[in-house]
Structures are given as structure tokens and as C-alpha cells.
N, C-alpha and C positions, 0 to 999 in steps of 0.2 A: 701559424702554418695551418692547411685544411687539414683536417683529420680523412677527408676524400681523394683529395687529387694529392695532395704534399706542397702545393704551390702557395708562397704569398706574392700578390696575389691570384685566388683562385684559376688556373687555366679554363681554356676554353670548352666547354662540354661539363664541366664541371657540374652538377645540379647546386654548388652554394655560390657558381656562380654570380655577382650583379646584373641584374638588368639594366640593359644600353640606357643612356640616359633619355631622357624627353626630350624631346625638339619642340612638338607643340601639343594641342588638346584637341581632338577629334568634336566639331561643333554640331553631331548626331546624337552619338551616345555620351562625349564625357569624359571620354579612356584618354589616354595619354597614346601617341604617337612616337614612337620609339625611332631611337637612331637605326637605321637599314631599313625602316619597314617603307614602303612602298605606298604613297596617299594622294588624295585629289584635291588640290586647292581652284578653289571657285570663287571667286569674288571676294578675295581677303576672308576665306574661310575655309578652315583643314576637314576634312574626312576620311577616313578609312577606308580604303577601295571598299572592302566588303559593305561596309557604311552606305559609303556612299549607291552600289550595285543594288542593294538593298532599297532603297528611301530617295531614288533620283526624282522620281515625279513628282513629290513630296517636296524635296527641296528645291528641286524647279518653280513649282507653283507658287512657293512660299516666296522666291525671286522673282517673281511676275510675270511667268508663263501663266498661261491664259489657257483653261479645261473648257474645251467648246461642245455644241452637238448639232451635226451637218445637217442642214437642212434644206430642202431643195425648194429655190422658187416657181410660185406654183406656173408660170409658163415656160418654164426650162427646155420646153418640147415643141 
């Protein structure tokens, strides 16, 4: 039994609580991906919205987006 809440096992709010289990592995940082959380799957690859919000152009370019610089031909006029 918790010596906190009184509950086996622990209820919810509880701080001895378990944390939700993993679903998958966040392919940014690393972390684990927890059941309810909320993630971006991109190409058979999980991220953490934050993660992801974070490191999108990063991980774009890394998938083969293409960083250009506009430049104008010289009779465009």
C-alpha cells in the first residue's frame, strides 16, 4: 500500500505514481514517448511535437529538402 495516496496500486495524482508506459522513442532527442502524449510521425519516424517545433528544418533537410538562395536572372527585367 502507498504510504501517500493509501491505494495499491498508486492512484492517479499520486507523485509514486508509474509513468504511462512507452509507445515509442522520440528520433530527436532520445526520450521515450509516453502513452497520451501528443507526437509527429514523419516518415516511419516519431518526434515530440516540442521536438519536433523545435528542429523542423533540421529534420526536413536531413529528409531532402533542399536550403536554396534566390537569385535573380540577370535579364528578369
Amino acid at each position: 500500500m502507498c504510504d501517500i495516496c493509501g491505494h495499491i496500486p498508486c492512484s492517479h495524482g499520486c507523485p509514486n505514481e508509474p509513468d504511462p508506459p512507452a509507445v515509442c522513442e522520440c528520433d530527436y532527442c532520445g526520450d521515450a514517448i509516453l502513452a497520451g502524449e501528443e507526437y509527429i510521425e514523419y516518415e516511419s519516424n516519431s518526434y515530440h511535437e516540442e521536438c519536433f517545433e523545435d528542429a523542423a528544418a533540421s529534420i526536413l533537410l536531413e529528409k531532402g529538402a533542399i536550403r536554396k538562395t534566390a537569385e535573380v536572372e540577370e535579364d528578369w527585367w
